[in-house]
Structure formats: structure tokens, C-alpha cells
MARFI-542991 format. One record per residue (C-alpha): residue in three letters; x, y, z. Coordinates in steps of 0.02 Angstrom, whole numbers, plus 50000, padded with zeros to 5 digits. Example, Ala and Ser with C-alpha at 12.3 -4.5 7.8 and 13.67 -1.06 7.14 Angstrom:
rec r = ALA&c1 = 50615&c2 = 49775&c3 = 50390;
rec r = SER&c1 = 50684&c2 = 49947&c3 = 50357;
% end
This chain:
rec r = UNK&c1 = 49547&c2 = 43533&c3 = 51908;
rec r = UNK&c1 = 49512&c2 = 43655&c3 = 51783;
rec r = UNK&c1 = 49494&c2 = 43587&c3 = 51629;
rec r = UNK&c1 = 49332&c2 = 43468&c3 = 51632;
rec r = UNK&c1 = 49274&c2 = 43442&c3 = 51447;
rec r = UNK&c1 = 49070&c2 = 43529&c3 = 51514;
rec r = UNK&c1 = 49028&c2 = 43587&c3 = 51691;
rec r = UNK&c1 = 48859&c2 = 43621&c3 = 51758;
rec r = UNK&c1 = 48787&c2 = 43728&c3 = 51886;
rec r = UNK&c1 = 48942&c2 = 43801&c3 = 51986;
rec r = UNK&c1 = 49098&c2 = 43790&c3 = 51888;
rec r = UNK&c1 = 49263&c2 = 43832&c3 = 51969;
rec r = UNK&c1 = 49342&c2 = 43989&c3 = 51866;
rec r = UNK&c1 = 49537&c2 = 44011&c3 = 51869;
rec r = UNK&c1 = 49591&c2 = 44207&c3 = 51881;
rec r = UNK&c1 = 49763&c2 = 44238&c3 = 51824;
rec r = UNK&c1 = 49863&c2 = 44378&c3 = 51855;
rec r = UNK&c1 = 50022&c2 = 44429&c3 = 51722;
rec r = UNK&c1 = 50040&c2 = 44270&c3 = 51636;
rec r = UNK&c1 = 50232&c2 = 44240&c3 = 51627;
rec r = UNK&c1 = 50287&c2 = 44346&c3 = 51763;
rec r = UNK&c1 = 50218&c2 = 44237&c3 = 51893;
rec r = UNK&c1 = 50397&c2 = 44265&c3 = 51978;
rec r = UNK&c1 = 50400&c2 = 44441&c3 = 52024;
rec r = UNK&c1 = 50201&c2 = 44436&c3 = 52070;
rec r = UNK&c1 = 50250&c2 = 44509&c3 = 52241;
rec r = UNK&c1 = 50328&c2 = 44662&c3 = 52153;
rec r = UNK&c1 = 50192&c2 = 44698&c3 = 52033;
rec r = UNK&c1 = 50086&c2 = 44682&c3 = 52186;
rec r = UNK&c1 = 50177&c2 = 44836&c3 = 52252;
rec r = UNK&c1 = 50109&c2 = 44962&c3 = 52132;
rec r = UNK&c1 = 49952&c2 = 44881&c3 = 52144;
rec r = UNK&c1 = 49947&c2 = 44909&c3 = 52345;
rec r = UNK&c1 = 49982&c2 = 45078&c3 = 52304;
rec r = UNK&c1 = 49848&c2 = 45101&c3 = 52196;
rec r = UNK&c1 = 49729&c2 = 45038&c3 = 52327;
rec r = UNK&c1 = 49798&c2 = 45123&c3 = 52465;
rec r = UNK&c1 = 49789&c2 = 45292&c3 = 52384;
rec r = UNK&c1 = 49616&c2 = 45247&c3 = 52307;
rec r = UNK&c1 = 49548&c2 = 45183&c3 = 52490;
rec r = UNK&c1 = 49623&c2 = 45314&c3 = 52608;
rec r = UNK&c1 = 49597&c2 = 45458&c3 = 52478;
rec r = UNK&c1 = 49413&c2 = 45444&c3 = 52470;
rec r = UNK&c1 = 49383&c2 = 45400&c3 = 52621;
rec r = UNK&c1 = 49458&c2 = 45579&c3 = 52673;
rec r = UNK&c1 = 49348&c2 = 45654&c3 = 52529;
rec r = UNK&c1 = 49197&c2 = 45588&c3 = 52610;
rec r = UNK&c1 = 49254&c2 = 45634&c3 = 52791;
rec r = UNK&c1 = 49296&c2 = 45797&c3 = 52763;
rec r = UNK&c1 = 49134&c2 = 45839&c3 = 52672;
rec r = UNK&c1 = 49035&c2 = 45760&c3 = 52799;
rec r = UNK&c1 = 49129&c2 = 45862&c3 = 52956;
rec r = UNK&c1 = 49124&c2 = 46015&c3 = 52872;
rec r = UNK&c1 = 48945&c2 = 46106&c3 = 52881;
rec r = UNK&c1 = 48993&c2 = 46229&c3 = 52744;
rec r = UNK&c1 = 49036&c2 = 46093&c3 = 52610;
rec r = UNK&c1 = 48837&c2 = 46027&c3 = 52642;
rec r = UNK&c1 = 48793&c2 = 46082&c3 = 52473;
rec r = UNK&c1 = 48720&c2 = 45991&c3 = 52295;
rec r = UNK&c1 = 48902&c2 = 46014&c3 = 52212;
rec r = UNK&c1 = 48993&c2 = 45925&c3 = 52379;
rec r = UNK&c1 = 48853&c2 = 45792&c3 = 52393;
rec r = UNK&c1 = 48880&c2 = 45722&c3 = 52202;
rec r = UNK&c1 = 49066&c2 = 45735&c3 = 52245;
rec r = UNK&c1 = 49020&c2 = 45639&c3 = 52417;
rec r = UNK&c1 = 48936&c2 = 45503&c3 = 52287;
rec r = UNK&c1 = 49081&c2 = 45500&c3 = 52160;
rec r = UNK&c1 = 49185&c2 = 45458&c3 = 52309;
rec r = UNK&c1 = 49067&c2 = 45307&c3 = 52348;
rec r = UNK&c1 = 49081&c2 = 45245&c3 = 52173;
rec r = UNK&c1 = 49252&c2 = 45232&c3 = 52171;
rec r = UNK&c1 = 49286&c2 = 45156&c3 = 52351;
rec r = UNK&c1 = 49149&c2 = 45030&c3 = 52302;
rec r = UNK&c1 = 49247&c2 = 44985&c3 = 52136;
rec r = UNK&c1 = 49395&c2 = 44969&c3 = 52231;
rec r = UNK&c1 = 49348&c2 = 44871&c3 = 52366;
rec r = UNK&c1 = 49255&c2 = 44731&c3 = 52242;
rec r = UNK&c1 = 49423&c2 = 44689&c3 = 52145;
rec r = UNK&c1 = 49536&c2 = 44712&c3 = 52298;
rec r = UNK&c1 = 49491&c2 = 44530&c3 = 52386;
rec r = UNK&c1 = 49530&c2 = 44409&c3 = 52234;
rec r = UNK&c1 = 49674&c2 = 44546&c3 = 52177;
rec r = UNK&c1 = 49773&c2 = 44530&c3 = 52349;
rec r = UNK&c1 = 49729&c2 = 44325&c3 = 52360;
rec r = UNK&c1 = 49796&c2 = 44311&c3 = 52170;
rec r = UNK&c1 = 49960&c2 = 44421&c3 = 52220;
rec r = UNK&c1 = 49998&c2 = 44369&c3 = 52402;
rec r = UNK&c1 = 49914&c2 = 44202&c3 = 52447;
rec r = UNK&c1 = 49936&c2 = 44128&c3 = 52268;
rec r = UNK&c1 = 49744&c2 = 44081&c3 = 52271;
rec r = UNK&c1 = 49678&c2 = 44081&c3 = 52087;
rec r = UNK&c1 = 49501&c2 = 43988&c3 = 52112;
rec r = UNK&c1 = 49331&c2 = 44081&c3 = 52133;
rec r = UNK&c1 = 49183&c2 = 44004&c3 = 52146;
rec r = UNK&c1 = 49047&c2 = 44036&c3 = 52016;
rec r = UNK&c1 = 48925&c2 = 44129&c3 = 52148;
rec r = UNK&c1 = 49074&c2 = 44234&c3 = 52192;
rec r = UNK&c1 = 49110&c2 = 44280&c3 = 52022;
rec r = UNK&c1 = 48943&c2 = 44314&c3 = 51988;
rec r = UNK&c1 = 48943&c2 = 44436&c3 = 52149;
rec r = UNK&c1 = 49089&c2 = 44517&c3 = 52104;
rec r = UNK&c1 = 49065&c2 = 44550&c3 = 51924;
rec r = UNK&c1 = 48890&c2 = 44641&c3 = 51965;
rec r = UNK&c1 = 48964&c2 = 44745&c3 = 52098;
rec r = UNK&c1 = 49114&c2 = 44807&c3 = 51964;
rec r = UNK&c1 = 49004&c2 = 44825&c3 = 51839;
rec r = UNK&c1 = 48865&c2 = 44909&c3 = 51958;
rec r = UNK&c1 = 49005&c2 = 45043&c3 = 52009;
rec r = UNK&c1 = 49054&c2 = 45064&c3 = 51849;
rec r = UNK&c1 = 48876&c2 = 45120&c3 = 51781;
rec r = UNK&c1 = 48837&c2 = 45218&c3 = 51943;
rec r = UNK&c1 = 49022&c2 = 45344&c3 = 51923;
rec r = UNK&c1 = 48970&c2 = 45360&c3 = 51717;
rec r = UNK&c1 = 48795&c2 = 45411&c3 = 51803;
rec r = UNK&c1 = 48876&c2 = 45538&c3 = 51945;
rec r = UNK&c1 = 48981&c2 = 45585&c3 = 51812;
rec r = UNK&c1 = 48840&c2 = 45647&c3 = 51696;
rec r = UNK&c1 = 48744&c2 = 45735&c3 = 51870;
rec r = UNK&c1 = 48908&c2 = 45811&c3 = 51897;
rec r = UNK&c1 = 48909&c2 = 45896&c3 = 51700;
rec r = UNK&c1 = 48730&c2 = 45961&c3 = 51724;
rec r = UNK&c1 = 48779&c2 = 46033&c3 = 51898;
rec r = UNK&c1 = 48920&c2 = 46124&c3 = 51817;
rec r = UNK&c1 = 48805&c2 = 46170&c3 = 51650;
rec r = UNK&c1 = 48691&c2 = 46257&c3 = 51778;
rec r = UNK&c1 = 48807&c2 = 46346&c3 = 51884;
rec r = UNK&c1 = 48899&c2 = 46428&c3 = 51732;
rec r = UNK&c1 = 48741&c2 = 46444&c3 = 51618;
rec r = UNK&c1 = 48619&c2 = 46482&c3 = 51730;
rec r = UNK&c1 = 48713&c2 = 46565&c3 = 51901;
rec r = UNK&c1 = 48540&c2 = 46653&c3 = 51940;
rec r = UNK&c1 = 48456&c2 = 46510&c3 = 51948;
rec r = UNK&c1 = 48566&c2 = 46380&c3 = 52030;
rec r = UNK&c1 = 48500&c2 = 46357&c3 = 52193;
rec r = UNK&c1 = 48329&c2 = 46365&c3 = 52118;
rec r = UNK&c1 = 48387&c2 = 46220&c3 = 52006;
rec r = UNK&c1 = 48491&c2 = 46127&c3 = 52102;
rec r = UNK&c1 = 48429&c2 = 46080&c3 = 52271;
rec r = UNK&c1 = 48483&c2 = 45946&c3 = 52400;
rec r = UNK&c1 = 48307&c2 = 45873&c3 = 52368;
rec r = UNK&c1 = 48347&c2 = 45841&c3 = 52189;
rec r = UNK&c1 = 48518&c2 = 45796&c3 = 52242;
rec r = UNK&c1 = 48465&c2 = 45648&c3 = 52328;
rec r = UNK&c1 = 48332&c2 = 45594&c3 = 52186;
rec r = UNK&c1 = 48469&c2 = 45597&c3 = 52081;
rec r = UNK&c1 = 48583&c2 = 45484&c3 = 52186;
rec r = UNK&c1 = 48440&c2 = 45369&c3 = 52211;
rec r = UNK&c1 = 48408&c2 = 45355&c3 = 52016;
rec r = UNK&c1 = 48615&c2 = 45333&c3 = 51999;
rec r = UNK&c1 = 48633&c2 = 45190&c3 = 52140;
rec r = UNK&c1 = 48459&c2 = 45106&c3 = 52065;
rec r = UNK&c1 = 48485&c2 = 45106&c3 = 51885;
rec r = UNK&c1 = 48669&c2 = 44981&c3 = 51846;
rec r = UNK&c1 = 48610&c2 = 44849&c3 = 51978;
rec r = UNK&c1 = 48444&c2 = 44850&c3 = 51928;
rec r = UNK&c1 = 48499&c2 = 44832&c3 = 51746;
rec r = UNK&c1 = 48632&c2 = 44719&c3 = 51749;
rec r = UNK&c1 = 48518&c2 = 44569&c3 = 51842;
rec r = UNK&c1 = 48442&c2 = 44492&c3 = 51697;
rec r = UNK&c1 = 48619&c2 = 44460&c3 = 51636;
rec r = UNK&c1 = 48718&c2 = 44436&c3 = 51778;
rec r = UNK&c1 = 48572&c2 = 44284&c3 = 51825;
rec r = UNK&c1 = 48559&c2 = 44208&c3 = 51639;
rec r = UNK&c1 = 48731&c2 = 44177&c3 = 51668;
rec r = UNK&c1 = 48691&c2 = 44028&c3 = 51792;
rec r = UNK&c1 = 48575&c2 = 43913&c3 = 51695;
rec r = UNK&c1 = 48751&c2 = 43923&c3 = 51548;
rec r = UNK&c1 = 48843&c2 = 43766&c3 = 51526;
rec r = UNK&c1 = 49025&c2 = 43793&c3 = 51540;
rec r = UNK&c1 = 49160&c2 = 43703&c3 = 51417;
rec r = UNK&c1 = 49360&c2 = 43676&c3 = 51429;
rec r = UNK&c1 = 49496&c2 = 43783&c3 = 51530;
rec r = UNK&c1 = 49387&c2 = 43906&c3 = 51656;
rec r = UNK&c1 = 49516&c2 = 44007&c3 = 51630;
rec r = UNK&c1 = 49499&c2 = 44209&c3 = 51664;
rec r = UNK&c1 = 49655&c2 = 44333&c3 = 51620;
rec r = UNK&c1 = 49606&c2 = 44441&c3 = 51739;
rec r = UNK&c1 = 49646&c2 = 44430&c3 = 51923;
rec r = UNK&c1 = 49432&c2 = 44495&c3 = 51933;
rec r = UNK&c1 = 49278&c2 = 44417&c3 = 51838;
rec r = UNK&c1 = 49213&c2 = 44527&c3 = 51712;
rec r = UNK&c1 = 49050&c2 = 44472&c3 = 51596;
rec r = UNK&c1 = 49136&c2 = 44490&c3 = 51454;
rec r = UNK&c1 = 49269&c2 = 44369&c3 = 51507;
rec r = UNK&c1 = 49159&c2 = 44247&c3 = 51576;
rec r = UNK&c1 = 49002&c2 = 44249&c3 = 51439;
rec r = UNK&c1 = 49156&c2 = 44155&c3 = 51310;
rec r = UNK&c1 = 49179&c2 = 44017&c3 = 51415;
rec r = UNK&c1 = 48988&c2 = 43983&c3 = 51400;
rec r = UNK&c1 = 48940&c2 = 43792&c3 = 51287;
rec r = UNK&c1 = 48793&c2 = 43878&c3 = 51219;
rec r = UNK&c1 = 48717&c2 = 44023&c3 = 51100;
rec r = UNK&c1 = 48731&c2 = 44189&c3 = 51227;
rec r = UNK&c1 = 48671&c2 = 44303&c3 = 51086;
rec r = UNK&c1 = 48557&c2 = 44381&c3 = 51220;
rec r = UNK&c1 = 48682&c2 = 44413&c3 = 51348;
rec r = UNK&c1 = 48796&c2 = 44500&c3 = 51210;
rec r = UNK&c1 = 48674&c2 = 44609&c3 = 51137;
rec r = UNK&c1 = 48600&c2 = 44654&c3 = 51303;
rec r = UNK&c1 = 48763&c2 = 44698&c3 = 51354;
rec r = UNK&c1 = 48811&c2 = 44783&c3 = 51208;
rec r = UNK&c1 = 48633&c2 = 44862&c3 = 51220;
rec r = UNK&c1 = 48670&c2 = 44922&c3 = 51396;
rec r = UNK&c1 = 48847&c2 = 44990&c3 = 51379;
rec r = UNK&c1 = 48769&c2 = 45090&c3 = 51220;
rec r = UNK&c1 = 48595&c2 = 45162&c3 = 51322;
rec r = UNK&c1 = 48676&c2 = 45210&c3 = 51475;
rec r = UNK&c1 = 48883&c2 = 45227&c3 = 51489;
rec r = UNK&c1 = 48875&c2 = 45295&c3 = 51288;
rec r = UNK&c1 = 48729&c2 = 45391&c3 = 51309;
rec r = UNK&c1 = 48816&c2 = 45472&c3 = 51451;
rec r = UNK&c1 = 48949&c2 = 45498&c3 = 51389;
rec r = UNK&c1 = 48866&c2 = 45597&c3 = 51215;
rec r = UNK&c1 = 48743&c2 = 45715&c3 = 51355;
rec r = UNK&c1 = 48919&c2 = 45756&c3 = 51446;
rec r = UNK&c1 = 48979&c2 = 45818&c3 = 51302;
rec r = UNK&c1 = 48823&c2 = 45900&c3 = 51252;
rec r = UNK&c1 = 48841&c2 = 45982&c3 = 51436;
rec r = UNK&c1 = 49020&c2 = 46044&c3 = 51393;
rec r = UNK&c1 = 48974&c2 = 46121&c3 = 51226;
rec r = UNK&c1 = 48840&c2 = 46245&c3 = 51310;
rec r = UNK&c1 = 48988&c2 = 46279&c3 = 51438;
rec r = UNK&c1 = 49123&c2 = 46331&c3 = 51306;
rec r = UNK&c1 = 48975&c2 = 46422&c3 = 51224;
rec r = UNK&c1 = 48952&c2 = 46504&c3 = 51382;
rec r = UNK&c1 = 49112&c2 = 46534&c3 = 51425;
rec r = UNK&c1 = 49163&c2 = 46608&c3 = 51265;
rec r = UNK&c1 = 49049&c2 = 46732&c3 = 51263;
rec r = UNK&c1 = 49125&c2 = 46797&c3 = 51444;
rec r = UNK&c1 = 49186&c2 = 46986&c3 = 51437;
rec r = UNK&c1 = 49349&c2 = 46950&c3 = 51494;
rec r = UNK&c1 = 49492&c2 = 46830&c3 = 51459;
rec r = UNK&c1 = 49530&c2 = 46848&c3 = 51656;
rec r = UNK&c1 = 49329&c2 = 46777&c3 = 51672;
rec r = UNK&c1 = 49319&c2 = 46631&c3 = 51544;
rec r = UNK&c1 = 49478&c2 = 46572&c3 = 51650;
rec r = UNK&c1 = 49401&c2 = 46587&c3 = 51799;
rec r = UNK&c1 = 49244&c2 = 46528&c3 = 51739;
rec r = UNK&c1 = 49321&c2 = 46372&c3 = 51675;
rec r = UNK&c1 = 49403&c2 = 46336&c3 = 51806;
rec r = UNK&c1 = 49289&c2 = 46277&c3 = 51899;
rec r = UNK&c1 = 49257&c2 = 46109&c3 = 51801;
rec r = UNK&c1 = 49429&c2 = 46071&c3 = 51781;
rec r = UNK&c1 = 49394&c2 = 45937&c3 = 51924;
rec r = UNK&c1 = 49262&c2 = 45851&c3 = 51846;
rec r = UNK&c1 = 49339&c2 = 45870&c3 = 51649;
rec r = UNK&c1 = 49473&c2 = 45770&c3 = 51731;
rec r = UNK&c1 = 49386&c2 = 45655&c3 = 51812;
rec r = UNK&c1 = 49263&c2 = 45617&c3 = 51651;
rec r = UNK&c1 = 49429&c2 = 45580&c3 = 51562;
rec r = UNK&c1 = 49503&c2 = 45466&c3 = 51664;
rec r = UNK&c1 = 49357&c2 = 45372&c3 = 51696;
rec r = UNK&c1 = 49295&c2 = 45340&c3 = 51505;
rec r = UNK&c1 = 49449&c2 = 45357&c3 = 51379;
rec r = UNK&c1 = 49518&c2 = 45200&c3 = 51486;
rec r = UNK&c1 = 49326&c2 = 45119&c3 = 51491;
rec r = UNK&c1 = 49292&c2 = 45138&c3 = 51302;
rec r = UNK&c1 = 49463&c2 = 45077&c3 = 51276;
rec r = UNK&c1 = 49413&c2 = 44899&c3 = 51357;
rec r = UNK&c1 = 49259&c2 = 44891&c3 = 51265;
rec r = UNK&c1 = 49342&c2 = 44898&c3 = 51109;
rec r = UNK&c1 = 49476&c2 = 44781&c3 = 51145;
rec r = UNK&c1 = 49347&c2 = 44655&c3 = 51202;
rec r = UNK&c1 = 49220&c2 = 44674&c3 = 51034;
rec r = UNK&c1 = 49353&c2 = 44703&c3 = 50908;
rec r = UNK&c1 = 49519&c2 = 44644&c3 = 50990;
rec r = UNK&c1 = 49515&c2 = 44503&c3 = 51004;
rec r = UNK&c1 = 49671&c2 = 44436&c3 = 50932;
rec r = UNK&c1 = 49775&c2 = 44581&c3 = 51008;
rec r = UNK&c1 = 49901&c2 = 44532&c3 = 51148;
rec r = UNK&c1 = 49836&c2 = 44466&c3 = 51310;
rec r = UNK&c1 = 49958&c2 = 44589&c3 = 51384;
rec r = UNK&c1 = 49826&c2 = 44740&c3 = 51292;
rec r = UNK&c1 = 49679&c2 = 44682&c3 = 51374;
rec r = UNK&c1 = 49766&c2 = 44662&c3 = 51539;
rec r = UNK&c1 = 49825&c2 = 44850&c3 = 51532;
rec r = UNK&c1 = 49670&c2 = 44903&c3 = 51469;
rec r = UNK&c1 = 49571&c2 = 44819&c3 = 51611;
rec r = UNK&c1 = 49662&c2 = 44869&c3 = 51732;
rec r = UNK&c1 = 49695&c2 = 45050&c3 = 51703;
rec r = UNK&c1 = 49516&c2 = 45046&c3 = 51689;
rec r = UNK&c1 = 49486&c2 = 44993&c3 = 51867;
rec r = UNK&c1 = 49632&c2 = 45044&c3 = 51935;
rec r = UNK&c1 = 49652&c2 = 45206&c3 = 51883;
rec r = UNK&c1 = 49495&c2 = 45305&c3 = 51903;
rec r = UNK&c1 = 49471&c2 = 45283&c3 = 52088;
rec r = UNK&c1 = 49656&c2 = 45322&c3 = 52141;
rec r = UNK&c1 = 49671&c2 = 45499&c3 = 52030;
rec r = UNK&c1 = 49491&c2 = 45562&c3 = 52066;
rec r = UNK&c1 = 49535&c2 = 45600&c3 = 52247;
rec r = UNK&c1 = 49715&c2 = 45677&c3 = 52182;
rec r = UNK&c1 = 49630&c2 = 45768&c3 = 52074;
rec r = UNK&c1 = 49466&c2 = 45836&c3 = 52170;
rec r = UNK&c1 = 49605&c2 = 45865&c3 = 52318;
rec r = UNK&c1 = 49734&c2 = 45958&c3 = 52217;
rec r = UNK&c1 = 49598&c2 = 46062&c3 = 52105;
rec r = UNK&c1 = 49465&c2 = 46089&c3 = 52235;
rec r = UNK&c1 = 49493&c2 = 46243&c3 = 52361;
rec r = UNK&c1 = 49388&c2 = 46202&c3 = 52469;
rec r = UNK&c1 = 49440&c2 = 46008&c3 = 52501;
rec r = UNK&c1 = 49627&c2 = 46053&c3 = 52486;
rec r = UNK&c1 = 49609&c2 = 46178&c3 = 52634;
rec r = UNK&c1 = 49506&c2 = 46059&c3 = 52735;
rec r = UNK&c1 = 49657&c2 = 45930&c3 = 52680;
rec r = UNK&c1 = 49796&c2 = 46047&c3 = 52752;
rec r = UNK&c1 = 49703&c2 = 46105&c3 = 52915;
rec r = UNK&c1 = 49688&c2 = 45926&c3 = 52930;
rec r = UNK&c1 = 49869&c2 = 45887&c3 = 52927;
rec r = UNK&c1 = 49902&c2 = 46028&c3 = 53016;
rec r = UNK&c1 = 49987&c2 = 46144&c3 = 52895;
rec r = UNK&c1 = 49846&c2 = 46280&c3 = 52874;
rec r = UNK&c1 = 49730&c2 = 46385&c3 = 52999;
rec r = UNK&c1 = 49549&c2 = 46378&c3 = 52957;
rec r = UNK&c1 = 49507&c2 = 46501&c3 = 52812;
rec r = UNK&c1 = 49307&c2 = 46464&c3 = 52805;
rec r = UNK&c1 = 49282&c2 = 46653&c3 = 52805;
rec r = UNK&c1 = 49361&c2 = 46650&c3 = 52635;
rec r = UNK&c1 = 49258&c2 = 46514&c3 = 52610;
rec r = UNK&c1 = 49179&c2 = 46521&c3 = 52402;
rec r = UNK&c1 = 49274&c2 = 46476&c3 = 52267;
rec r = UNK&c1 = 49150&c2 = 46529&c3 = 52109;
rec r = UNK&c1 = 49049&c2 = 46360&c3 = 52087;
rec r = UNK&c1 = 48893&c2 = 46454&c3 = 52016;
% end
């Protein structure tokens, strides 16, 4: 069914899941529903306590509010193939649904590297420039920030993600992933996609890399900052309040730039690398960023607990330093 020698305009791809272990699929599903259900529930509570709780209505709450989109987004694009790989044995996706689903992954991914880099300029402000933080950082900028984050992966990723249906495709459709990814899918193509990889390439470099290099740039003036605190008791204090999103920036790109060099320059590594690889990468992210932003964050953790029921409501001690 899978194996026609060149198919045209919607090919059938085959996902796979752990090649070999196709036996205890129902376990390795169980750390996967895990995963999800932490990822799902946890920032969905993010983004309901934030939005019932007037004091948390602030620039540093709303990117978190937006980092929490990102991530239930990525989750909920791989969970439909993931859970029909694992528990209705259903490898086949249509073309048009791959094509869907690979632009809403990707999308996500591009969006949390973009909240990500808001996030480092929101915390560059508040500890470099306290006096001038609300001047700086206002909910009206907030928003024209979000727009310019939710606009600029989709509206990037089209050409691409649209080239890909005029391709030929050749032999086994056959995906390793139990997702479509463009990088998978762009090697099954019959024909020269020099233009897809370098506009790839091109895109990862100009946007996720470029990120990545101004979030650094962000954290340099911060340690400068920081440093040059009176007090050891300060820079701790100080510091403290981007442990959250120094957290978060790590487990987002160490596992992303991980994939990306497996799939340029790894090519004869394992299969079992690139699975790993891929799937810490969008696994990962969305399930620890609520553990994190809920463990880290005072604010969130005692919304959390009056939640649950195990704290009164301390908003008079509301204002943990953020600026």
C-alpha cells in the first residue's frame, strides 16, 4: 500500500512509532499519556489562573499567558496521530493532514522561540531598567508583541509547507516519527528540493537562531547588571526572578538544536537518536514549563494551592520583585 515506485498529488505517508518494540506500544504509550496529561491540564491551569486573578493582569503574566498557548497548541497537534499510532494501531495520514499538522508543530515551535525572546527583554527591562518598566513595558505593547509572535512562523512557513504539494513522491512513504515533520517528509520527495532545504535552513537560522543569539545577548546585560548589585543577598534576589524563564529557554532549545543537528549532519546515526531527539523536543518543553513556572513562580504557586485548597488568599503579600 505503501510502497508505489512514484505517487502524485496525495500520497499516503506511514508514521511509525519505536520500530521493534511494536509489542509493548501500549506501555510506551503510558509515559507518553503522562506527558500529555501533565502538558494539557498544567497549562490550562496556568492560563486559568492568570485569567481569574485581576492582580496577575500584567505584561510579565500576559507573555506567560502566551507561552502557555504555545505549548498547549504544540501538544495538541502531535497528540491525534500519537494516541491513533499507540492505541488504535492506525499508521496512515493523509498528505493534507500531514501537511496541516507539520505547519501547526512547526508554527508553535517558532511562536514559544518568539515568546521566549519577549520574555528575555521583559526580564532585561525589569532588572536593567526597574524605573522605567512600566513606561517600557505596557499591555499595549504586550499585545503588539503577541500579534507579531502568532503572525510571524505561520506566515513564514507557507511557501514551504505549500511547495511541498506540487513534489512527486518515490518508494516506502515511510515517516519514523509517530508526527510529520518537514524535514522528514522533504526526503521522500522524486525531485531537486534545494529550495525547500535552504529556505528551511534559512528560516531556522533568521528566526529560532537569531533568537536564540538576542536571548543571550539579553542575559549578558542581566549578569552585567546583576553583578554590579551591592549585595550578595540582592544579585540572588535579583536573579531570581528569571530563573523561570532561564529554565524554560533551556528546555525548549538545547533539545530543538539537538534535532536540527541530527537531521543536517546525522544522518547515519541510529534511528533510535532521532526518535529521542524528536521527541524530547516536543514532548518535553510543554510538560516542564508549567512545573517549572508553577514551582518557581510565587504568585502562580499560591493561586495553585488556594486552588486546591491548601492555602488562604495572601494577595496582600501580593509582589514578588519582577522589576
Amino acid at each position: 500500500m505503501f510502497l508505489s515506485n512514484i505517487t502524485h498529488f496525495s500520497p499516503m505517508f506511514y508514521l511509525s512509532s519505536f520500530p521493534g518494540l511494536e509489542d509493548f506500544k501500549h506501555w510506551i504509550f503510558i509515559p507518553f499519556f503522562l506527558m500529555y496529561l501533565v502538558a494539557i491540564s498544567g497549562n490550562c491551569l496556568i492560563l486559568m489562573i492568570i485569567k481569574t486573578n485581576p492582580h496577575l493582569h500584567t505584561p510579565m503574566y500576559y507573555l506567560l499567558s502566551l507561552l502557555a498557548l504555545t505549548d498547549l497548541g504544540l501538544s495538541v497537534s502531535t497528540f491525534p496521530t500519537t494516541v491513533g499510532i499507540f492505541w488504535f494501531n492506525c499508521h496512515s495520514i493523509y498528505f493534507g493532514a500531514c501537511q496541516i499538522q507539520m505547519f501547526c508543530i512547526h508554527s508553535f515551535s517558532f511562536m514559544e522561540s518568539a515568546v521566549l525572546l519577549v520574555m528575555s527583554f521583559d526580564r532585561y527591562v525589569a532588572i536593567c531598567h526597574p524605573l522605567r518598566y512600566s513606561v517600557i513595558i505596557t499591555g499595549e505593547r504586550v499585545i503588539r508583541a503577541g500579534l507579531c509572535v502568532i503572525l510571524r512562523g505561520p506566515v513564514a512557513l507557507i511557501p514551504i509547507v505549500l511547495l511541498l504539494k506540487a513534489f512527486p513522491y518515490c518508494g516506502p512513504l515511510v515517516l519514523s516519527h509517530s508526527f510529520c515533520l518537514h524535514q522528514e517528509v522533504i526526503h521522500l520527495a522524486c525531485v531537486d528540493t534545494t529550495f525547500n532545504n535552504l529556505y528551511g535552513l534559512s528560516l531556522v537560522v533568521f528566526t529560532v537562531m537569531l533568537d536564540l543569539v538576542f536571548i543571550a545577548l539579553s542575559y549578558s546585560f542581566i549578569l552585567y547588571t546583576v553583578a554590579g548589585l551591592a549585595s550578595q543577598e540582592e544579585q540572588i534576589r535579583a536573579f531570581q526572578t528569571c530563573t523561570s524563564h532561564l529554565c524554560a529557554v533551556l528546555v525548549f532549545f538545547v533539545p530543538m538544536t539537538g534535532l536540527s543537528l541530527v537531521h543536517r549532519f546525522g544522518k547515519n546515526a541510529p534511528p533510535a537518536v532521532h526518535l529521542l531527539m524528536a521527541n524530547i523536543y516536543l514532548f518535553v518543553p510543554p510538560m516542564l514549563n508549567p512545573v517549572i513556572y508553577s514551582i518557581k513562580t510565587k504568585e502562580i504557586r499560591r493561586a495553585i494551592t488556594k486552588l486546591l485548597g491548601f492555602g488562604k488568599d495572601n494577595s496582600e503579600s501580593w509582589g514578588e520583585m519582577h522589576h
